[in-house]
C-alpha positions as CSV (number, residue, x, y, z in Angstrom):
1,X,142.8,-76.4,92.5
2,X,144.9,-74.2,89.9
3,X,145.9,-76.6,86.8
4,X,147.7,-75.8,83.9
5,X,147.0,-78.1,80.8
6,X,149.4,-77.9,77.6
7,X,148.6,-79.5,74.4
8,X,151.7,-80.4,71.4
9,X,151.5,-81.2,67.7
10,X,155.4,-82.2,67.9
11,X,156.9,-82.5,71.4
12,X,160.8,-83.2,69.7
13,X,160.6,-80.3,66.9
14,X,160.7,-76.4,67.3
15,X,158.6,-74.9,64.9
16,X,160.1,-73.1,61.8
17,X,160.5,-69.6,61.2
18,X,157.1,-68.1,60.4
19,X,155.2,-71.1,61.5
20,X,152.9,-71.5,64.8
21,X,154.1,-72.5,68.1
22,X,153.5,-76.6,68.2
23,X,152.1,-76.1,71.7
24,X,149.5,-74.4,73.6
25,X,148.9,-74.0,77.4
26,X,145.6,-73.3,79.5
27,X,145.2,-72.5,83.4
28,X,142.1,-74.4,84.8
29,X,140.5,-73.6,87.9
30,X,138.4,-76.3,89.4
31,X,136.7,-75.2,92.8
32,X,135.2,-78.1,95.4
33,X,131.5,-77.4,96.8
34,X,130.2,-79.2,99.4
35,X,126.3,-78.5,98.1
36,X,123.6,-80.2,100.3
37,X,121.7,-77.3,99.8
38,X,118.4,-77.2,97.4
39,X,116.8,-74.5,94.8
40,X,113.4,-73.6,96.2
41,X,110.8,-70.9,95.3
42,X,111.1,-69.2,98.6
43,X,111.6,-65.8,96.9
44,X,108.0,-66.4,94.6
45,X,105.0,-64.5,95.6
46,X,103.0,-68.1,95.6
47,X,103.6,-71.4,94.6
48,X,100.7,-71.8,92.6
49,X,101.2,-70.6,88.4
50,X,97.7,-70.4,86.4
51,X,98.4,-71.2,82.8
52,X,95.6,-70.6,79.9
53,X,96.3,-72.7,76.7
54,X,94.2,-72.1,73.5
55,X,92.9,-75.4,72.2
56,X,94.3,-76.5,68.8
57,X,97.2,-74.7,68.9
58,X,100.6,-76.5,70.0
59,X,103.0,-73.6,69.8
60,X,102.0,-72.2,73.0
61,X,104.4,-72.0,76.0
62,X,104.8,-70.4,79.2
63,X,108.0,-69.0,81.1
64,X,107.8,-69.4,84.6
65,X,106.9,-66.0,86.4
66,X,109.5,-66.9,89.4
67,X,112.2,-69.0,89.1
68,X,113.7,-71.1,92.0
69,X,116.9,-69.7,93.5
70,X,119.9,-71.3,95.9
71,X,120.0,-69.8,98.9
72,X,123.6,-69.4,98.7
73,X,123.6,-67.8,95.0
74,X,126.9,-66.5,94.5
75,X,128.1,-70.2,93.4
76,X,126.6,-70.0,90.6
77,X,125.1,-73.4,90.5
78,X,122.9,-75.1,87.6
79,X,119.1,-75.2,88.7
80,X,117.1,-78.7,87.2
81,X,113.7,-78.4,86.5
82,X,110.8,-81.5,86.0
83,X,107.3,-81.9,85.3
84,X,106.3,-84.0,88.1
85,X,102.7,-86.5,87.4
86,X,101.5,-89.5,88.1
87,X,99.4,-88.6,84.8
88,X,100.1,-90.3,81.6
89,X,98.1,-87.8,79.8
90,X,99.4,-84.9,81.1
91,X,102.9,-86.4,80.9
92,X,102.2,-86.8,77.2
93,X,100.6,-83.3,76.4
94,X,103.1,-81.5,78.5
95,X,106.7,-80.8,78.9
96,X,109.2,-78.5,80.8
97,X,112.2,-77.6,79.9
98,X,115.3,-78.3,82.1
99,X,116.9,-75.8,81.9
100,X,114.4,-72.5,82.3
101,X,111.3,-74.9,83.5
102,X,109.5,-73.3,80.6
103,X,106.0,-75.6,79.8
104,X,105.1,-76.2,76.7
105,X,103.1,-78.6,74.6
106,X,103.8,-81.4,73.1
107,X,100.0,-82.3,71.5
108,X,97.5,-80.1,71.0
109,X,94.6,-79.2,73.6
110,X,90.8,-80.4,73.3
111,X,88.6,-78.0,75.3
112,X,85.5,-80.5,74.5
113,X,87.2,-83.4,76.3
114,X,89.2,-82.0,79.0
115,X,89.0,-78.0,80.1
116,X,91.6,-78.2,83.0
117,X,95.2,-79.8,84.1
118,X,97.1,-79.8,86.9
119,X,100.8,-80.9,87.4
120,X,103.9,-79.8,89.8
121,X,107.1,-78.6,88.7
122,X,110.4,-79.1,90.7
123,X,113.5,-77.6,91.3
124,X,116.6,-80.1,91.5
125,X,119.9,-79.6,92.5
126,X,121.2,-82.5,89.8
127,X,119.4,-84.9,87.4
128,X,117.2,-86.3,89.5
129,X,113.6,-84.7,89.2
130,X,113.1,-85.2,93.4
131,X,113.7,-82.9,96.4
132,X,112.7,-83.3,100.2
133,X,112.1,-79.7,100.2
134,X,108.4,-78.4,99.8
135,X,109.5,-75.1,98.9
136,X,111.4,-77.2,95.5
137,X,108.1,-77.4,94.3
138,X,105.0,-75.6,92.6
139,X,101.6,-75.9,91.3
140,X,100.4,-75.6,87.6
141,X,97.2,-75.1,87.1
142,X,96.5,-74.8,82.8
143,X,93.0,-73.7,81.7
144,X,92.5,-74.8,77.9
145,X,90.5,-71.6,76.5
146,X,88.1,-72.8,74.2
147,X,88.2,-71.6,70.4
148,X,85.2,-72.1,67.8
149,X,86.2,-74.9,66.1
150,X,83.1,-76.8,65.9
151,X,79.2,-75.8,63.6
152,X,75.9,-75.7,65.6
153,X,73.6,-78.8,64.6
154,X,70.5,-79.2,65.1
155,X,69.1,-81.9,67.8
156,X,66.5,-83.4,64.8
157,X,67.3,-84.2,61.7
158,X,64.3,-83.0,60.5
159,X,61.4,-81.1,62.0
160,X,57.5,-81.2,61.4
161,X,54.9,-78.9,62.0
162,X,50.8,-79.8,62.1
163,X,48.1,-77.1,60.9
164,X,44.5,-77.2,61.3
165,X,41.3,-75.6,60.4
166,X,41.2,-72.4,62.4
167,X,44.5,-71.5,63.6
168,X,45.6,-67.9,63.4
169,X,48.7,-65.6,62.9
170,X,51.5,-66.0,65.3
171,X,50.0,-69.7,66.5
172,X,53.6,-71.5,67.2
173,X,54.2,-74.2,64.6
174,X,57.7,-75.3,65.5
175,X,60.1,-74.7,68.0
176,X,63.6,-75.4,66.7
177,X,66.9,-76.1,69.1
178,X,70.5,-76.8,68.2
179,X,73.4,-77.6,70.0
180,X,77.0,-76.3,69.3
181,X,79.4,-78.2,71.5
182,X,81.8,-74.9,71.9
183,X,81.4,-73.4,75.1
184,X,81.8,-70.0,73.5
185,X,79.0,-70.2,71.4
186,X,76.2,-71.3,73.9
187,X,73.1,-68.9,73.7
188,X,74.7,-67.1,70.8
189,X,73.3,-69.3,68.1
190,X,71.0,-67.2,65.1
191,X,68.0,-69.2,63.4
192,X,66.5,-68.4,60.1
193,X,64.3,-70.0,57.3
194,X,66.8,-70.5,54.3
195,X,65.7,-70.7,50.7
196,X,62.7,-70.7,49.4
197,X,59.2,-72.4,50.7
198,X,57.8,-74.8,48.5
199,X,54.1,-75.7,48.9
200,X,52.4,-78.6,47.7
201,X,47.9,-78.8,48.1
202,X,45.2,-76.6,47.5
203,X,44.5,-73.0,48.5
204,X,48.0,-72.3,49.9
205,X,49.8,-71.9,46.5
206,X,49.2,-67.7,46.8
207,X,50.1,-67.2,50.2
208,X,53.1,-65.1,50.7
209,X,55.5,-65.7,53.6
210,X,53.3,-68.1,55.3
211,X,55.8,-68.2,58.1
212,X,58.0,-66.3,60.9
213,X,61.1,-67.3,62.8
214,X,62.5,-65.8,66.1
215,X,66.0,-65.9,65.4
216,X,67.3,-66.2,68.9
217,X,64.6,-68.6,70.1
218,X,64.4,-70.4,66.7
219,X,60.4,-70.8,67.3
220,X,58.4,-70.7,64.4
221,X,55.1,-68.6,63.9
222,X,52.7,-69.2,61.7
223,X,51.9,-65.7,59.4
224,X,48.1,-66.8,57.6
225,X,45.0,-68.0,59.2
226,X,43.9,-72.1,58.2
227,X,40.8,-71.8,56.4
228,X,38.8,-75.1,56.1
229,X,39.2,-75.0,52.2
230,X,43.5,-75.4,52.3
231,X,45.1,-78.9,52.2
232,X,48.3,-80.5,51.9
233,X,51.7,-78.9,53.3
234,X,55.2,-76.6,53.1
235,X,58.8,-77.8,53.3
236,X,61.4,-75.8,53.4
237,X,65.1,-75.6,55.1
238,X,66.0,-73.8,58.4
239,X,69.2,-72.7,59.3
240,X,71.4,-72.2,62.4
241,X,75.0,-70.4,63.0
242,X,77.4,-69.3,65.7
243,X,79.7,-66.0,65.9
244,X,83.2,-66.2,65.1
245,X,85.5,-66.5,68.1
246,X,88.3,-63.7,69.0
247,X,91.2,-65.4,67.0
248,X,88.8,-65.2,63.8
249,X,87.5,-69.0,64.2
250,X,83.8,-69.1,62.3
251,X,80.9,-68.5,62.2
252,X,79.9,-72.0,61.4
253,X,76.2,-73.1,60.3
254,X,73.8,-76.4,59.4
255,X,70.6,-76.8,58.1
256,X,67.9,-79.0,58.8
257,X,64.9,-79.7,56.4
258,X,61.0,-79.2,58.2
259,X,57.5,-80.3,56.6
260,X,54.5,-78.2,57.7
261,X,51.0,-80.5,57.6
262,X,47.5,-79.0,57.0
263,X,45.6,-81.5,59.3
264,X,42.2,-82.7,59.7
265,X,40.7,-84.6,62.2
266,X,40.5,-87.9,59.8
267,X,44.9,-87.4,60.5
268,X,45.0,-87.5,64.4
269,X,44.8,-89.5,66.9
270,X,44.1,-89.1,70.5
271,X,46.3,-90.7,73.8
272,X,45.0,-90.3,76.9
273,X,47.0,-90.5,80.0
274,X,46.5,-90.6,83.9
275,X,49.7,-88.4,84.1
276,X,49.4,-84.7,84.3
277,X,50.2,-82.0,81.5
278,X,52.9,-81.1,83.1
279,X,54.8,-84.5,82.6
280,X,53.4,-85.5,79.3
281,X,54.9,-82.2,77.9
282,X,58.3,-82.9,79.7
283,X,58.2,-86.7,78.5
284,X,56.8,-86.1,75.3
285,X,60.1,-87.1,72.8
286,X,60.2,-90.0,74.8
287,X,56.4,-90.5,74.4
288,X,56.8,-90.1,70.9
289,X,59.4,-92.5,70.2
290,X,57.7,-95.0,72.4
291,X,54.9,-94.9,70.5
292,X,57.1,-95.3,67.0
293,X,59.2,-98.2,67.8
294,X,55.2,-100.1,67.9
295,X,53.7,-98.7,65.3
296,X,56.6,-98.0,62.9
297,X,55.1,-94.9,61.9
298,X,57.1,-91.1,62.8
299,X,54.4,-89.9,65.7
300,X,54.7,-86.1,66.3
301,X,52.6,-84.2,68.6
302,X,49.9,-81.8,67.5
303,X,48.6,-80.9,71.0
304,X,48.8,-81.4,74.4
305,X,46.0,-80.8,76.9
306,X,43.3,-81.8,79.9
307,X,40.4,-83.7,78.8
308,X,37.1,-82.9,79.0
309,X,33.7,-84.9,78.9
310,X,30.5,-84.4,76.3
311,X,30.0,-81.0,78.9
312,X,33.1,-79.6,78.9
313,X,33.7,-80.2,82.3
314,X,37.6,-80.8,82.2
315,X,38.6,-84.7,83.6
316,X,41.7,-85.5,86.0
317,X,43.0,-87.3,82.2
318,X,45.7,-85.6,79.5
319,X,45.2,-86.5,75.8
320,X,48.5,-86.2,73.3
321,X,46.6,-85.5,70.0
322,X,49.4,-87.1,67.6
323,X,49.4,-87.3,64.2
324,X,51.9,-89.9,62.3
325,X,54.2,-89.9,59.2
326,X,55.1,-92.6,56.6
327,X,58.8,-92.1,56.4
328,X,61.7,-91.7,58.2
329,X,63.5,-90.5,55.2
330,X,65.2,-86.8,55.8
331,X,65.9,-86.3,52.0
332,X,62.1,-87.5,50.6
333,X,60.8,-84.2,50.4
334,X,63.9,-83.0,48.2
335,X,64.2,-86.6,45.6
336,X,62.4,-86.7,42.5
337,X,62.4,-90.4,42.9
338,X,61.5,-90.6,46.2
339,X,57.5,-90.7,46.9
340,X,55.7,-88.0,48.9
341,X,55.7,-87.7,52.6
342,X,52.4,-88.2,53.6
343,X,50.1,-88.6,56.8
344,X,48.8,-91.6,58.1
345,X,45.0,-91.9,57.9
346,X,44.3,-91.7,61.9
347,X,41.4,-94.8,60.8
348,X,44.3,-96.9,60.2
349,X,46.0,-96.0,63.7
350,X,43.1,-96.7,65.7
351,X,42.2,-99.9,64.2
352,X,46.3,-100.7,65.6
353,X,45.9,-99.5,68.8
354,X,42.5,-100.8,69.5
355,X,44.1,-104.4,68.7
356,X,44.6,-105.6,72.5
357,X,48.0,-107.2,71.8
358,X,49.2,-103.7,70.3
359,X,47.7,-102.0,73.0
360,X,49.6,-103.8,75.7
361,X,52.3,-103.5,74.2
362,X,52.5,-99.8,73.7
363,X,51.5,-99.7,77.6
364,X,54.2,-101.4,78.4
365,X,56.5,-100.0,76.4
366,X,55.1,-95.9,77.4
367,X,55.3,-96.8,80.8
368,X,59.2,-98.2,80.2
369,X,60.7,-95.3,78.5
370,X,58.1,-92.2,79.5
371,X,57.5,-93.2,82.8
372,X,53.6,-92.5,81.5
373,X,50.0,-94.6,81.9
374,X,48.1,-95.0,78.7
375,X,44.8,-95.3,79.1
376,X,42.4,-97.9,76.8
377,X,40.7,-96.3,73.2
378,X,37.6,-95.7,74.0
379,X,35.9,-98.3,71.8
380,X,37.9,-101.0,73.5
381,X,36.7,-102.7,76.5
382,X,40.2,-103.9,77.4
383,X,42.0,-103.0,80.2
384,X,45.5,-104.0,81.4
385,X,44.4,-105.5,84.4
386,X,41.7,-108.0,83.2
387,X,44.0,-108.5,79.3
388,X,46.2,-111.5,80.6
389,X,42.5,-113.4,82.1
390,X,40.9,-112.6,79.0
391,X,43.6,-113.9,77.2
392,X,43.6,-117.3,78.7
393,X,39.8,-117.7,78.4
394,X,39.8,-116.8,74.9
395,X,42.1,-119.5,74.4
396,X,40.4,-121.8,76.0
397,X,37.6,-121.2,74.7
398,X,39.3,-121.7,71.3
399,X,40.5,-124.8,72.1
400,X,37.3,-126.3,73.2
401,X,35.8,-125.4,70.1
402,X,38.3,-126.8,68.0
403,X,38.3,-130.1,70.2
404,X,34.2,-130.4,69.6
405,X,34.6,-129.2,65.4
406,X,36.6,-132.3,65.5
407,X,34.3,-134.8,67.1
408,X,31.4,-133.6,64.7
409,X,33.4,-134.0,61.9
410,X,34.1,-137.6,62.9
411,X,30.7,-138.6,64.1
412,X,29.5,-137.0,60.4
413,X,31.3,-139.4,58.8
414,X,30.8,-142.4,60.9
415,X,27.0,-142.1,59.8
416,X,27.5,-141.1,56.6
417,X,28.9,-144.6,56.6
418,X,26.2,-146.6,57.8
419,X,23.2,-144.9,56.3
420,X,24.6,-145.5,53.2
421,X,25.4,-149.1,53.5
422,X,21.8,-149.4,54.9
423,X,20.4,-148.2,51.8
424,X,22.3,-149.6,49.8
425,X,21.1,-153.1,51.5
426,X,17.4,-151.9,51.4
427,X,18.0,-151.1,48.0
428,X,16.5,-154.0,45.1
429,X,17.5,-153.5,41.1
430,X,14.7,-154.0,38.4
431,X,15.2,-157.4,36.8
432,X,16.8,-156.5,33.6
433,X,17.7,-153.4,34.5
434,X,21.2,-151.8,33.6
435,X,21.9,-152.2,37.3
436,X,21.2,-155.7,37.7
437,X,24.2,-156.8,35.5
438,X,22.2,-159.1,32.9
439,X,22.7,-157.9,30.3
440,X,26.2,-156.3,28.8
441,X,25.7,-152.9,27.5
442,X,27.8,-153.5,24.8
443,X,25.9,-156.6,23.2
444,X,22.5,-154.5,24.0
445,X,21.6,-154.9,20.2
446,X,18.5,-156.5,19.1
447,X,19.1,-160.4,17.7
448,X,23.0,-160.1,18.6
449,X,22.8,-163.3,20.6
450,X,22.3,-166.0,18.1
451,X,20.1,-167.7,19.9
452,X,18.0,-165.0,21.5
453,X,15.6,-166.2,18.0
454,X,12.6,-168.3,19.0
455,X,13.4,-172.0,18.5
456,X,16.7,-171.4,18.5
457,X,17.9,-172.2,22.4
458,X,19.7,-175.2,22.3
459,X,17.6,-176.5,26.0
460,X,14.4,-176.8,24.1
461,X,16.2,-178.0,20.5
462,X,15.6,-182.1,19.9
463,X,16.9,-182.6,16.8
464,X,19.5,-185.2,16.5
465,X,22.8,-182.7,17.0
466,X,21.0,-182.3,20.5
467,X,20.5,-185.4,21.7
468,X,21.6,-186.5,24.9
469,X,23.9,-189.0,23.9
470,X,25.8,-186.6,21.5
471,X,25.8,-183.7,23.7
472,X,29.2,-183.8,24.7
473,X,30.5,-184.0,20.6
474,X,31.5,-180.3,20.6
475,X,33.3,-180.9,17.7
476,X,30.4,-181.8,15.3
477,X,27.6,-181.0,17.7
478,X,26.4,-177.1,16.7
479,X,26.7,-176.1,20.2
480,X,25.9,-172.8,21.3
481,X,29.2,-172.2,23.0
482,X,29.2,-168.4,23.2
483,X,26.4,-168.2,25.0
484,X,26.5,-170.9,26.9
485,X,30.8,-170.6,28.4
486,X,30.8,-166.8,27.4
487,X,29.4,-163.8,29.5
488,X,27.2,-163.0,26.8
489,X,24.2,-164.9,27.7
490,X,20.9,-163.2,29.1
491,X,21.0,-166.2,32.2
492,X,24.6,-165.2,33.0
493,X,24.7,-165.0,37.2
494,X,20.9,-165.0,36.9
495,X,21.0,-167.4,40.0
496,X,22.2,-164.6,41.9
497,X,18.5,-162.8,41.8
498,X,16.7,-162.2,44.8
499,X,13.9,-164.3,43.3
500,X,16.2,-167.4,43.2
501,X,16.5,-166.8,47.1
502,X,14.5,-169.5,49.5
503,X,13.6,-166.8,51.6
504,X,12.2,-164.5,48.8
505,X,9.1,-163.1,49.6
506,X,6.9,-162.0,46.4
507,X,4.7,-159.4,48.2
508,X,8.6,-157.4,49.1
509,X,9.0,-157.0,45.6
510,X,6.6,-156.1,42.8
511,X,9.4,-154.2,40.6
512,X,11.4,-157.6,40.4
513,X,8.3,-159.9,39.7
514,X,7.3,-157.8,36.8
């Protein structure tokens, strides 16, 4: 269809002389397809596109290599492209642009948590991101390329090392790993010793360089032979790094503090196990932590190796010979407030581990996590299978015992009870005596008691104030009132004597009858 379209300022006025023409005119051709046909990437060498994507960078694209043609191309239709995904993630990382089918980012790529996407892009005739066509359609396939964007740390946060009395140069002390979580940098991490090595005991203070490191293995020799006379131990820092990457990323390093003991055997302690050597080496962090979350102590290994009787014959048993720290504390070694880090006395771990609820439980709790079989101390005649049996005797036997303390104690006082009442029946006071309860201690005095003088006791008086007749004129009769209606007197409750008794026999008692 030809059409010819004319726009006016002023349809009823003619422009003035000099001015523009009020109206313009433009011929539009509009052509009529009948398009069922679809844009497909026929002409494309494959329909699979491999994308690389560095990871924390988000101005990265990537232009198609082919891009999907009409078969009928001299129409010079528009060609739609989508990002096709049942992905929400890659939906949101991703776009394409509509127009070219350029992809480009929208966030920026993690190698660490994902390494690889894959989405389809389509080819559309309009605005609708579909076609029934296969050939609409093609594979993306990005790679995220990792960058270094991360520092190598080691897998401890500390590190210790165990001396003793005889080791020579090149004896391995510590063995060092670290893990850097770019893909780049695996097997390209460097170890070294960084700083200075500070020594703390006696007869190491003038030994120079006392230690080696392989820096690709991150082992740690020892460079000095142990003589019996040295004590205490070394701290110092190691340190690990990675390489830069190609876009100038890095290197990147950490440090790690490690504490070197000079040991005696008073400072170890050995484990035996039914295992072999084999799987006490492979399970011995696992061993050692077991054994920490009992004893709340840092165990470390010192050795690992078959046992052997008094003979030296060697014994189907593996002993860990462990030796055990006092604090969990990474910085101690490096505060001036902080105290020492020192080694537990190996007396003090065995009297633990020898106690049969201890023992058990580190059984248990070895055979849990390390998968090993600890076998009893050798002064301890436990064993796991007889512990529970023992156990319940020993409690029984408890009980019993405390059952018959009790009876005794009762029965004790029972005849406590009656022996003294029976002596205290069998038992006669001396006439007169403080015991008897005649006399009053307080009126003890010679001549207190007025008529304690001869002559003077009103029962033998027979003067006229006496007389029987009178005897009840206590107002003008000199009565002897205070000793006769007071406590005072000397025949107060003198009835009461065992010699006023009908039943009294005088041959029972001679104290009384004197």
């Amino acid at each position: 269809f030809q059409l010819e379209l004319t726009a006016t300022i002023n349809k009823n006025s003619k422009p003035l002389p000099g001015e523009e023409s009020y109206t313009s005119s433009r011929n539009i051709l509009i052509n009529f397809f009948s398009n069922t046909q679809e844009p497909t990437f026929v002409d494309c060498k494959t329909q699979e596109f491999k994308v690389e994507f560095y990871e924390e960078d988000v101005k990265q694209s990537y232009k198609l290599e082919c891009q999907a043609k009409y078969q009928i191309d001299d129409q010079d239709l528009e060609i739609y492209y989508f990002l096709v995904s049942d992905n929400k993630t890659i939906r949101s990382i991703f776009k394409v642009d509509s127009s070219t089918g350029t992809v480009s980012l929208q966030k920026k790529l993690d190698f660490e948590t994902e390494e690889k996407f894959e989405f389809q892009i389509v080819a559309s005739n309009d605005s609708n991101p579909t076609s029934t066509n296969k050939m609409s359609y093609v594979k993306v396939t990005v790679n995220v390329l990792d960058i270094n964007d991360h520092a190598p740390t080691f897998d401890h946060k500390q590190y210790f090392g165990a001396l003793m009395n005889g080791y020579l140069k090149t004896f391995t002390i510590v063995e060092l790993t670290a893990t850097d979580m770019d893909k780049i940098d695996e097997g390209k991490l460097t170890y070294s010793i960084y700083g200075d090595i500070n020594r703390k005991g006696d007869g190491i203070q003038d030994i120079t360089d006392p230690f080696k490191i392989d820096e690709k293995s991150g082992k740690i020799f020892l460079n000095f032979n142990v003589e019996a006379t040295m004590s205490g131990y070394f701290s110092f820092s190691v340190m690990v790094k990675d390489i830069p990457d190609s876009r100038g990323n890095g290197p990147f390093n950490s440090t790690a503090p490690v504490t070197v003991f000079i040991l005696t055997t008073d400072n170890t302690v050995k484990f035996r196990f039914e295992n072999t050597v084999d799987e006490v080496k492979m399970r011995q962090d696992e061993m050692c932590s077991a054994i920490s979350n009992i004893l709340k102590f840092d165990t470390h290994k010192q050795n690992i190796d078959k046992d052997k009787d008094s003979s030296g014959k060697e014994l189907n048993v593996t002993f860990a010979s462990l030796y055990f720290i006092n604090s969990t504390d990474e910085m101690q070694m490096y505060s001036l407030k902080a105290r020492p880090v020192e080694v537990v006395e190996a007396e003090y771990i065995l009297s633990q581990v020898k106690n049969t609820d201890t023992y058990l439980r580190l059984s248990r709790n070895l055979q849990a996590q390390a998968n090993l079989k600890l076998l009893p101390f050798p002064s301890s005649n436990t064993t796991p299978d007889d512990s529970d049996l023992l156990r319940a005797w020993l409690i029984g036997v408890s009980v019993a015992l405390g059952a018959l303390c009790i009876m005794l104690l009762i029965v004790f006082v029972i005849k406590t009870r009656r022996l003294s009442n029976k002596i205290k029946k069998l038992t006669s006071k001396q006439f007169g005596s403080q015991e008897s309860g005649l006399n009053n201690l307080g009126l003890a005095a010679p001549n207190t008691n007025r008529n304690a003088v001869e002559g003077s006791n009103p029962v033998f008086r027979d003067d006229d104030n006496f007389k029987k007749d009178n005897i009840m004129d206590f107002a003008n009769t000199e009565f002897d009132r205070a000793s006769i209606r007071s406590g005072d007197s000397e025949l107060q409750d003198v009835e009461l004597n065992p010699e006023f008794d009908l039943a009294f026999d005088k041959n029972e008692d001679e104290v009384t009858r004197t």
